[in-house]
C-alpha positions in Angstrom: 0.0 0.0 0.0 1.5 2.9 -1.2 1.3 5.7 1.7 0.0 9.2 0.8 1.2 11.2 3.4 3.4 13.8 2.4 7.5 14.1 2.1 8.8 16.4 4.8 12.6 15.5 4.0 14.7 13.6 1.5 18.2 13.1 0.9 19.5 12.9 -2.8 22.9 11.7 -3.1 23.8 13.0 0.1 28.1 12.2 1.0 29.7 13.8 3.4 33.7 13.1 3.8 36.0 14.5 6.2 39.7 15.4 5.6 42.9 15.3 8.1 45.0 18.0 8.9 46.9 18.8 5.7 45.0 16.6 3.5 46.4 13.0 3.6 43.4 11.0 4.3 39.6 11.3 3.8 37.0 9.5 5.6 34.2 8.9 3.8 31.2 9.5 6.6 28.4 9.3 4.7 29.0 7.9 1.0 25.6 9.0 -1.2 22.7 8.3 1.0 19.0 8.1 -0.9 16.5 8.4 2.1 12.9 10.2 2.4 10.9 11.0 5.4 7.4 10.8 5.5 4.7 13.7 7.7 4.0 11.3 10.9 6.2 8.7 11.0 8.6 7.5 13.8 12.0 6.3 12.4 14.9 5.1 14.6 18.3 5.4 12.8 20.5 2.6 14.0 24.6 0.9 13.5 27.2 0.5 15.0 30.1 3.1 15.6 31.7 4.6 12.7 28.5 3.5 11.0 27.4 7.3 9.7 24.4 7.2 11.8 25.6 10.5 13.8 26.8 12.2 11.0 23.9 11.6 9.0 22.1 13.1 12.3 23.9 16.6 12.1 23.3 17.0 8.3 19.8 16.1 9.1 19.9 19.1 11.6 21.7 21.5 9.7 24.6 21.1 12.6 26.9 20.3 9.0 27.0 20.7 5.3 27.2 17.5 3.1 29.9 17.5 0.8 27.7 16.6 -2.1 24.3 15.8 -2.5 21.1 17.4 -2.3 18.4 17.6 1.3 15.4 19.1 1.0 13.4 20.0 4.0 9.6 21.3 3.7 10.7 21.9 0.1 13.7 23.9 0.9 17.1 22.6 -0.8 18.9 23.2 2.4 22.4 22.1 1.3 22.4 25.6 -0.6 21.8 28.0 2.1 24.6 30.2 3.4 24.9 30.0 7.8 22.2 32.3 8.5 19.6 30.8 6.6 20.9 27.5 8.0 20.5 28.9 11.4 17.3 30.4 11.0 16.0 26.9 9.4 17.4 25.1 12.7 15.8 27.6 14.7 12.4 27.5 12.9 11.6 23.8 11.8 13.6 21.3 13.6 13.6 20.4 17.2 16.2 18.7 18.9 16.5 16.0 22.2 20.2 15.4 22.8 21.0 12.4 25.6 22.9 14.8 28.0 19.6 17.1 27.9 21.7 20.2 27.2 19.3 22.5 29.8 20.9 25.5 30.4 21.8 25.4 33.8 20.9 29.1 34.9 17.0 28.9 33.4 14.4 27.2 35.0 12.1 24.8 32.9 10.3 27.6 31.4 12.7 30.0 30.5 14.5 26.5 28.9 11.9 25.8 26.8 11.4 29.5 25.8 14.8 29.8 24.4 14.4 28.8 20.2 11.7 31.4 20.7 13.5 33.6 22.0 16.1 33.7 19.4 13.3 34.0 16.2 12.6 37.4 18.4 8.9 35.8 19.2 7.5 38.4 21.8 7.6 37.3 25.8 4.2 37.2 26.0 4.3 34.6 23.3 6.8 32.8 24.7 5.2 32.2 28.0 2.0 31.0 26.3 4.1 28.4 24.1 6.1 27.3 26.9 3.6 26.8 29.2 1.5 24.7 27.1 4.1 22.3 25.7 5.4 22.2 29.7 1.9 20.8 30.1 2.2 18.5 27.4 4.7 16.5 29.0 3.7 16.8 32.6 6.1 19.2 33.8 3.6 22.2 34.8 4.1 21.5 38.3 7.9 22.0 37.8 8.5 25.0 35.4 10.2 27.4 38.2 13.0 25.1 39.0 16.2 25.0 37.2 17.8 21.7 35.7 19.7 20.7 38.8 16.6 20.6 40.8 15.1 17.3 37.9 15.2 13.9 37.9 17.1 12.8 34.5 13.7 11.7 33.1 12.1 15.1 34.0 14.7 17.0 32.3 14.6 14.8 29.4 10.8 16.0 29.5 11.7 19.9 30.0 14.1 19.5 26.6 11.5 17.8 24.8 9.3 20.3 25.1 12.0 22.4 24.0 11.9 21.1 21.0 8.5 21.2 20.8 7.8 24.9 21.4 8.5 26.0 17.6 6.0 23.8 16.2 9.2 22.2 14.5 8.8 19.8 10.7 11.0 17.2 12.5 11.9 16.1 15.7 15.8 14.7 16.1 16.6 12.8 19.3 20.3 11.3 19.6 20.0 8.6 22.4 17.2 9.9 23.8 17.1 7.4 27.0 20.7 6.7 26.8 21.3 8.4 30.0 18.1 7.2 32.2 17.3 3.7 33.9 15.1 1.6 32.2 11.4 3.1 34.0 12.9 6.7 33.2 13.4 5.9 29.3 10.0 4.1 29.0 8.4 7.2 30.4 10.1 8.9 27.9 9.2 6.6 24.4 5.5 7.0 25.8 5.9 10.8 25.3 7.7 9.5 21.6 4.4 7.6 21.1 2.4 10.8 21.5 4.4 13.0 19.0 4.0 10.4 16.7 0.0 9.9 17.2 -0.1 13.5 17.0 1.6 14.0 13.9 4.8 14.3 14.4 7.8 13.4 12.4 10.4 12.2 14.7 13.7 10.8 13.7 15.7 9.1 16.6 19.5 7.6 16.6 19.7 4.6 18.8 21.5 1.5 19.4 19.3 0.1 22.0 16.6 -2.7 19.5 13.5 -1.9 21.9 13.9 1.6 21.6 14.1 1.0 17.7 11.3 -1.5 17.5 8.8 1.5 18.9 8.8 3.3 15.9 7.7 2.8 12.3 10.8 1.9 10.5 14.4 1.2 11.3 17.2 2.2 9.1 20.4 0.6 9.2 23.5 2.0 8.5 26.7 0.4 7.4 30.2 2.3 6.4 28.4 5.8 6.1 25.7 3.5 3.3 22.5 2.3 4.3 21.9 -1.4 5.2 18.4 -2.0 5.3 15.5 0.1 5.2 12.6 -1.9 7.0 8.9 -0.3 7.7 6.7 -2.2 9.7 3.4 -3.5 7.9 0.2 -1.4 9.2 
């Protein structure tokens, strides 16, 4: 059955090498990756180190530039903006959920989660409103005043979700998203997962732990900066 929903990113061709100091050896990262991703769907991106699957993660995220190769995001050819139109599209339509949480330690859960508005100069007003609903929408409203070192690791892996969350992003990029929580913690967290996706949400998620990958949609493999296997799950 062919799936109508439509494309909200695809990589054409898409290498990425890195050269040594003074230009005696290349590492080919990411060798000409053919990928799309689909409004709604949950896709775990897994291999083993050296594999490309972080790499292919910051290109994803605008974090890099690919060496050749096309992605388009929301119909954007991305891999031809200069850095502040990269920046602004990082700012805009992607969301990010990093392992160590990267909370700022200084802010409390609100002001956190207000900061991607904050730099699209999005009045405070607005900001509060945004915040405080995606702070609701993963259970944190009782906890917004405190700062990061006053959380449990799952609750600030809740506080930067909702960071991502707050700009209403295209996609959602998590790297190890419960690499860094015991095993109630992280299944706490892939519930929230399970709502994004029900709700709509693209969400793209690096991981090397199988459960993690078998809650979402499809698992892509990668192999030697190429892709593996491809797999989406019937239904």
């Amino acid at each position: 059955m062919i799936d109508s929903r439509p494309t909200i990113a695809s990589l054409r061709k898409l290498s990425k090498v890195y050269g040594t100091p003074g230009g005696t050896v290349c590492v080919e990262a990411l060798r000409g990756v053919d990928l799309e991703f689909i409004e709604g769907e949950s896709v775990a991106i897994c291999g083993q180190s050296g594999s490309g699957k972080s790499t292919m993660l910051n290109l994803l995220g605008c974090l890099d530039r690919p060496t050749s190769g096309r992605y388009i995001l929301g119909g954007v050819d991305v891999s031809q903006l200069d850095d502040d139109e990269l920046s602004d599209i990082r700012g805009r339509r992607i969301g990010f959920v990093f392992q160590s949480f990267n909370l700022i330690a200084q802010l409390t859960v609100l002001e956190n989660i207000e900061v991607p508005l904050f730099y699209q100069g999005v009045d405070a007003n607005e900001r509060r409103e945004k915040a405080l609903k995606v702070a609701d929408m993963v259970e944190l409203g009782q906890r917004i005043h405190h700062r990061p070192s006053e959380l449990s690791g799952g609750q600030q892996q809740r506080a930067a979700i909702a960071r991502s969350l707050v700009n209403d992003p295209l996609i959602i990029l998590a790297d190890e998203p419960t690499g860094n929580l015991d095993t109630a913690t992280g299944e706490l967290i892939l519930s929230i997962f399970d709502n994004l996706k029900a709700a709509g949400k693209t969400t793209i998620i690096v991981t090397h732990e199988p459960d993690v990958a078998q809650r979402c949609d499809r698992i892509v493999t990668m192999r030697d900066g190429g892709l593996l296997s491809d797999v989406r799950k019937a239904g």
